[in-house]
N, C-alpha and C positions, 0 to 999 in steps of 0.2 A: 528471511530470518535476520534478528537487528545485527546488525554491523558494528564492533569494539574496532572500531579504525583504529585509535592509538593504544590499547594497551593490548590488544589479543599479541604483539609480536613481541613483548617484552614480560608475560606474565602467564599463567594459567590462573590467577585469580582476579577477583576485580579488586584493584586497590580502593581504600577506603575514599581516598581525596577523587578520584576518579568518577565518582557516583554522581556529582552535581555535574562534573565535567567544569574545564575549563569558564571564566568568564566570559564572553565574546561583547566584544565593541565593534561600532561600525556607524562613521559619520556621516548622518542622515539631516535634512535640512527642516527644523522643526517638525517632530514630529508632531507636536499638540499647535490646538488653534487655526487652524486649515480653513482657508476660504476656498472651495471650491466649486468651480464653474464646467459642468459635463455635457458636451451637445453632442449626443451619440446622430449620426449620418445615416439617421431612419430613411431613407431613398436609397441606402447602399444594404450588398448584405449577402453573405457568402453561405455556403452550406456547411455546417459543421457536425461533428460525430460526439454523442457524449462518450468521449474514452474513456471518462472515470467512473465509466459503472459499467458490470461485468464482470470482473474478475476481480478477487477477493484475498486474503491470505490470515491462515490459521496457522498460528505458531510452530505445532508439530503434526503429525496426523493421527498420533494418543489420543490426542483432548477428543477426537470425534466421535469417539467411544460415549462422551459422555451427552446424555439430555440435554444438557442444561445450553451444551455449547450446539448441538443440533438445533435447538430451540432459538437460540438467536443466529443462524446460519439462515435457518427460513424466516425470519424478521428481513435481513439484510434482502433475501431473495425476494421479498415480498417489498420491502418501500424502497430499497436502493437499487434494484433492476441486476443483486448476483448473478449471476450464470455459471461460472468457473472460480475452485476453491482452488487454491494452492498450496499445499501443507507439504513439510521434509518429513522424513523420518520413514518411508516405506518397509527399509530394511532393519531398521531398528530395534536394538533387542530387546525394549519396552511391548515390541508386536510378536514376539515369541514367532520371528519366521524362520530361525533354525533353532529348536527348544528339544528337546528329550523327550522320547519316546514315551511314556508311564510303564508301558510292556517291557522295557531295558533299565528300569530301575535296579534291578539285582545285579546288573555285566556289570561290572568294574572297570572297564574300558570304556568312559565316558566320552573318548574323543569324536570328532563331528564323523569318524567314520565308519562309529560299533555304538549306533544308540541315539545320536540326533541326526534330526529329519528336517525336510522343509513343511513348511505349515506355512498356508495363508491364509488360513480362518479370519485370525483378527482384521488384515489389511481386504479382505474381501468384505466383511461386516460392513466395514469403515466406507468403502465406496459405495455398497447397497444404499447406506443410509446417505447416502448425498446423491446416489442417483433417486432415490424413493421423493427426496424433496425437490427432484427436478434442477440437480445439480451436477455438473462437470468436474471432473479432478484435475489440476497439475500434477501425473505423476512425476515423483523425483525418488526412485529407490538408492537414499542413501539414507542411513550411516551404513557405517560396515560391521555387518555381526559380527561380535567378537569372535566366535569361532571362527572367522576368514580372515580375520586380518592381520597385517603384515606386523603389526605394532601395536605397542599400549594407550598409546594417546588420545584423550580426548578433551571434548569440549562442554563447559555448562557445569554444573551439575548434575545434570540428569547425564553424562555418562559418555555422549552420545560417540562411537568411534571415528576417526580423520585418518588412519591410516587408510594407504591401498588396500586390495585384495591381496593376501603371500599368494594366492595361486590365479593367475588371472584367465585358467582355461575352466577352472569350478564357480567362475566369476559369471563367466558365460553363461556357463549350466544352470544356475541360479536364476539371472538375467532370462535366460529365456521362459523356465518354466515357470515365472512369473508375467510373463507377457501371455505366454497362452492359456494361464490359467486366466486372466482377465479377458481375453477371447474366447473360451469357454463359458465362462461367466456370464457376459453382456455382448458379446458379437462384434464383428468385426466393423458393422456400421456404427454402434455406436462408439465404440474407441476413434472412430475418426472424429469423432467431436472432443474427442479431451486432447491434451495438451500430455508431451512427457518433456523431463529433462533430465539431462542424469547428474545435476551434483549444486550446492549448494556455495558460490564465492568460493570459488575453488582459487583464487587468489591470493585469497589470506589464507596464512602458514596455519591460524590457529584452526580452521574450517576443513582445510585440505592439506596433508604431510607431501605429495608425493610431484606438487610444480604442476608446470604447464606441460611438460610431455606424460606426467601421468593423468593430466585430465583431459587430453587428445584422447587415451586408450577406455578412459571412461565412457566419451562420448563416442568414442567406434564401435563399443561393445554393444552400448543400445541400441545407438543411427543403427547398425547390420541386424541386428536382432530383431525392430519391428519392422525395418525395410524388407525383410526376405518373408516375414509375415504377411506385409500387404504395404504399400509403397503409400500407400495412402494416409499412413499413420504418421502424427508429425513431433519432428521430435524440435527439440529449438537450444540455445544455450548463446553465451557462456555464462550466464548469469555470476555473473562478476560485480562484486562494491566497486564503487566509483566509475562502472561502466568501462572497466579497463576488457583488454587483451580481441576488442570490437575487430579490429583490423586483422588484428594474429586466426580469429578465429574465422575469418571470410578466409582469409589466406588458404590456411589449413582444410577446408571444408573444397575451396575447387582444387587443392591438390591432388585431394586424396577422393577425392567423386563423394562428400559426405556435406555438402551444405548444410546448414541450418534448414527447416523450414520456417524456424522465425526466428527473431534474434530476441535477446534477452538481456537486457540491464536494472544496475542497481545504483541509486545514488538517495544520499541525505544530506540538506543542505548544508549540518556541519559534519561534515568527513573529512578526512584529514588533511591539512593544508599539504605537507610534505606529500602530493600523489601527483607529481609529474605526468603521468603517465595518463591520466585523464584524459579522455577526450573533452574537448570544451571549445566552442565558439558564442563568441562575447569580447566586449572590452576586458583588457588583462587585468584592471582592476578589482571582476569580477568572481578571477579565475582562485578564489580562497575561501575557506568556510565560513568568513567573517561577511559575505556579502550576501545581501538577501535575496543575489540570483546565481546563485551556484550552482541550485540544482537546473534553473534553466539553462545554462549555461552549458552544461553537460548532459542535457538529452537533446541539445540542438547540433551539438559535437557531433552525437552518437547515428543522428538522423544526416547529418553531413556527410558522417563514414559510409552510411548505408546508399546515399545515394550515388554518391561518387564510384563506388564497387557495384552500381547499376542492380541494388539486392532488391528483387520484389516481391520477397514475403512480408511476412508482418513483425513489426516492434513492438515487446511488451518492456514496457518498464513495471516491471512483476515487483519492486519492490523499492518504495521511497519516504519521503517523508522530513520535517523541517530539523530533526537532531534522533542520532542512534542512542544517546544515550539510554542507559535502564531505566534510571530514574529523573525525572526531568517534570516536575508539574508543570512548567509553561504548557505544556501540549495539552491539558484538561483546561485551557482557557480558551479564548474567541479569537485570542491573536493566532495559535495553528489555524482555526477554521480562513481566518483570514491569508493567511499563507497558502493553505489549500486551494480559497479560490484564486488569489495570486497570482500562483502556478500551472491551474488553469486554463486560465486568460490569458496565457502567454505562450504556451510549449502543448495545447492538448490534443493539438492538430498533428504535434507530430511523431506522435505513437497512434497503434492501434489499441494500447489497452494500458493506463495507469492505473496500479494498484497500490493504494497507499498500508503502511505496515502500521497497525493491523487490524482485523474485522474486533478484536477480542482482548480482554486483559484475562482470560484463560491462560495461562504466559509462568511458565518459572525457569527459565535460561537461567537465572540466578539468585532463584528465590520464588518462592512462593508468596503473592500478596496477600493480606489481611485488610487491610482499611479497604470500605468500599472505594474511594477514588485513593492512589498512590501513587499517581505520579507513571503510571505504565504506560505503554504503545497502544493499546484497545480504541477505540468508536466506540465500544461499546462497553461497560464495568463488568467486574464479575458476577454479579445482578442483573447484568442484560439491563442497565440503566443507557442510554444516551447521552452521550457528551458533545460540544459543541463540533468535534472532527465529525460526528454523525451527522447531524445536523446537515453541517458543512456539504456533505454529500447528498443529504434530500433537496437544498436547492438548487443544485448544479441541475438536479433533473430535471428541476423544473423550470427551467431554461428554454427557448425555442430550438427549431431547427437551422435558423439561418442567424450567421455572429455578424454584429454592428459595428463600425468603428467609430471611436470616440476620441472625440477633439475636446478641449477647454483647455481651461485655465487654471493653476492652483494643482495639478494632478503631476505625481511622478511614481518614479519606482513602486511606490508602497502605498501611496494613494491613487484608486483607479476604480475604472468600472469595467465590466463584464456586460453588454449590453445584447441581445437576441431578440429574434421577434418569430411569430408561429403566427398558423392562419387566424388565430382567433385577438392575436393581442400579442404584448409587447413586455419585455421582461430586461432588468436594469439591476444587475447585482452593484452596489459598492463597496468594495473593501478598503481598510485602513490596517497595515500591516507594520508593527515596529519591530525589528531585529532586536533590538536592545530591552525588551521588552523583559520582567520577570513574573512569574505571579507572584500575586497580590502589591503590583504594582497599583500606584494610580489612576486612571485610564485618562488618554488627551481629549480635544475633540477636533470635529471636525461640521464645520456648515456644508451642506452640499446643497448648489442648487440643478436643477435636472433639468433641462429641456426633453419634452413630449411632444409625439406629431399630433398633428388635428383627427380628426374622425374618431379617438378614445371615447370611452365613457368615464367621464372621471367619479362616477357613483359606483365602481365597480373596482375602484384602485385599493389592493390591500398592500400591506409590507409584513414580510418576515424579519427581525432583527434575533442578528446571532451578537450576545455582549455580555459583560459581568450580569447583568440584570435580566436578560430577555433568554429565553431558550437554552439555561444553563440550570442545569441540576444539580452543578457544586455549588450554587448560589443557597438550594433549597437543604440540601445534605448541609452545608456549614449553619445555616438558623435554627436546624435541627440540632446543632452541637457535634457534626460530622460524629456520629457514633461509626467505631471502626468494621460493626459488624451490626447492622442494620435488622431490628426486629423486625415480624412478620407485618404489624401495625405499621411500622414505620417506613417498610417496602411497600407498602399498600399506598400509601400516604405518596414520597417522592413518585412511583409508576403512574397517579393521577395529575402529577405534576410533569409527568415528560413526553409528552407529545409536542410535536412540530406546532407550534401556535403562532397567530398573524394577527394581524388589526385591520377594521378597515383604515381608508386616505384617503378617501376623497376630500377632505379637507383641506390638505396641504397641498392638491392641486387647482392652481390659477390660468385663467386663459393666458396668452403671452402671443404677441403678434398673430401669425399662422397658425398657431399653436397651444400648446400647454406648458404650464410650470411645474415643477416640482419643489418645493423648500424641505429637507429632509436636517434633521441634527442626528450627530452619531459618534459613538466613543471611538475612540483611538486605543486600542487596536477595536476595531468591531466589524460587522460585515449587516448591511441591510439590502435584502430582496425586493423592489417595487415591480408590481405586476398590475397592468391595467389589460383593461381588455376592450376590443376593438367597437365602434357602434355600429 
């Protein structure tokens, strides 16, 4: 769920100036005009995991109710290799799981103990239908029905409650007979494939009222609950912004006989400079939301903590991305895509599963969208349109099994490659990544030239380009006139424009010593795919 790093602590509403968020600067050495020289170490070559496919994240678990988002849940599981959704909102009183009986409409004693019931219809529905599509749930049963909780406060606009439970033995009661209604349900083999957690940045005061010893008693209540179920069942946490309380929560887990079975973090590359507390390894430079390796910088921290404390379960980083803002277009251009692979190519070794926020602009935390592109957290529009973050994601997959290291000249931070090879051929991401970057900015460029091994077929070399121009459907919605609410003609029209599309290259590959060339141009920010395949 996005993360209000700086105002969730000082406001219950979003202040108006807050909506662009801050400016960010960050002195970077030309970014435009870039000669670069890449000789990826095709004799070398490591095995790597695609981490960033697998596990997904929808907003709430409401929106699952609906077609439209089911419909592009099975896109994702079908070209980006889904598996596991992650959605809040279990307990939610948007899912009517403690609602009023209809048979007690006449008592006049409406309280939760003469007339409301538990009901999991709707939150049963919701996991049919993502088990039906050959998907996995993150549960996470929070918010707190209002009827149980301690307090009035909440969060969004949709309502959603941040108090504790006042009663934390009907907490339980709750707690359990919703675990074994989901063992009734689908059986206790298959719950071993899903994921639980129990609470959402429980960190931030605006998410969670009740600290860090009231989200130990959160996380006790379910670790014991599906543990005396079957030991099998895995629960994970602290899913914390900024990847904070990593260490408090190993602590607490061998104190109390309640480990994790995997751990869980959150970070966005601008989250709030003021967060001490961050894990982060990297130059100190790095360690502020102005740097365009924050977020590596802090799951290399996080994977440091885990190793050090000897943890051998798994690390998701269940939830990240280049800025939490609500509203931010930079992220519906090629420079996120570029950030993405970035990110990547640097840190993706060291989780078992990054999930970037989010599969969807299904999304009203504060507001409901109208324009088809607006600036929101989605891969995906509320049209189920493609954006270059999707995109971004069909390349990575099609990436080898084994990562290349890359030497040259001309290459830093933000300019780089992603290089892999697989039995058949050879695959060379490059991106160009500007911090500074706004939409409808200019774009720089960049020359890149590639070294290739011998034995390719250079008649078989294509390229994908992710850029203002290439594999961008706000390119095709703005010549359209960007209409905020797109006719059936005119959806017809952009969905025949948004497929993954490539060229061939062989053209622009030249023999070179031992070897082959590649001569490649490309916008700054941009990201280009070359794939050749072996002879």
């Amino acid at each position: 769920m996005m993360n209000r790093r700086h105002w969730i602590k000082t406001s219950g509403s979003m202040a108006g100036a807050m909506m662009l968020g801050p400016q960010l600067s960050w002195a970077q050495d030309k970014p435009q005009d870039n000669d670069i020289h890449l000789q990826p170490q095709w004799d070398q070559g490591t095995a790597i995991r695609h981490t960033w496919a697998g596990l997904g994240n929808v907003d709430q678990l409401r929106w699952i109710t609906r077609r439209d988002m089911q419909d592009q849940l099975a896109l994702c599981h079908k070209e980006l290799g889904l598996k596991h959704v992650r959605a809040v909102g279990a307990f939610d009183d948007d899912l009517w799981v403690l609602s009023r009986d209809p048979a007690q409409y006449f008592n006049k004693d409406r309280s939760i103990k003469e007339g409301t019931r538990i009901n999991w219809r709707t939150p049963l529905y919701i996991y049919d239908s993502l088990v039906s599509l050959g998907l996995s749930p993150v549960v996470t049963p929070c918010f707190t029905p209002t009827e149980m909780a301690s307090g009035e406060k909440t969060v969004f606009r949709t309502r959603n409650n941040v108090t504790p439970p006042a009663d934390w033995k009907a907490w339980e009661r709750v707690v359990s007979d919703f675990i074994r209604a989901l063992v009734d349900r689908y059986g206790i083999e298959t719950l071993k494939t899903w994921y639980f957690e129990a609470w959402n940045e429980p960190n931030l005061d605006g998410f969670w009222t009740g600290g860090k010893e009231g989200y130990w008693q959160l996380y006790r209540v379910l670790h014991d609950v599906i543990k005396s179920i079957d030991p099998g069942l895995r629960i994970g946490g602290p899913s914390t912004a900024r990847g904070e309380w990593i260490q408090d929560m190993l602590e607490f887990g061998q104190k109390n006989d309640c480990t994790p079975d995997y751990m869980i973090g959150h970070c966005y590359n601008n989250d709030s400079a003021a967060a001490p507390l961050s894990p982060f390894d990297g130059p100190q430079k790095d360690k502020e939301n102005r740097s365009p390796n924050f977020t590596a910088g802090v799951v290399r921290g996080i994977t440091k903590i885990l190793r050090d404390n000897d943890f051998r379960g798994e690390f998701h980083m269940n939830e990240w991305g280049l800025s939490w803002y609500p509203y931010n277009p930079v992220r519906e251009t090629a420079n996120e895509a570029a950030f993405i692979i970035k990110t990547m190519n640097e840190v993706s070794q060291q989780a078992d599963y990054f999930a970037y926020w989010c599969l969807s602009d299904i999304y009203n935390q504060v507001g409901y969208g109208r324009e088809a592109f607006h600036g929101n957290y989605g891969m995906l529009s509320m049209d189920g349109l493609r954006k270059p973050n999707y995109f971004a994601h069909q390349l990575l997959n099609r990436l080898g099994q084994e990562k290349v290291p890359v030497a040259g000249k001309g290459t830093s931070d933000l300019v780089n490659a992603f290089a892999t090879k697989s039995s058949d051929g050879y695959q060379v991401m490059v991106y160009a990544f500007d911090i500074n970057y706004q939409a409808g900015n200019a774009p720089g460029k960049c020359a890149v030239t590639l070294d290739l091994p011998g034995g390719i077929d250079p008649a078989t070399a294509r390229i994908y380009r992710l850029d203002d121009d290439h594999n961008n459907i706000l390119k095709s919605w703005n010549e359209m006139g960007n209409p905020a609410i797109p006719t059936a003609r005119q959806l017809d029209r952009l969905r025949q424009e948004n497929e993954l599309g490539s060229e061939k290259a062989g053209n622009l590959i030249k023999t070179f010593k031992k070897g082959y060339q590649a001569v490649l141009d490309m916008p700054n920010p941009g990201v280009v795919l070359l794939e050749v395949d072996k002879r």
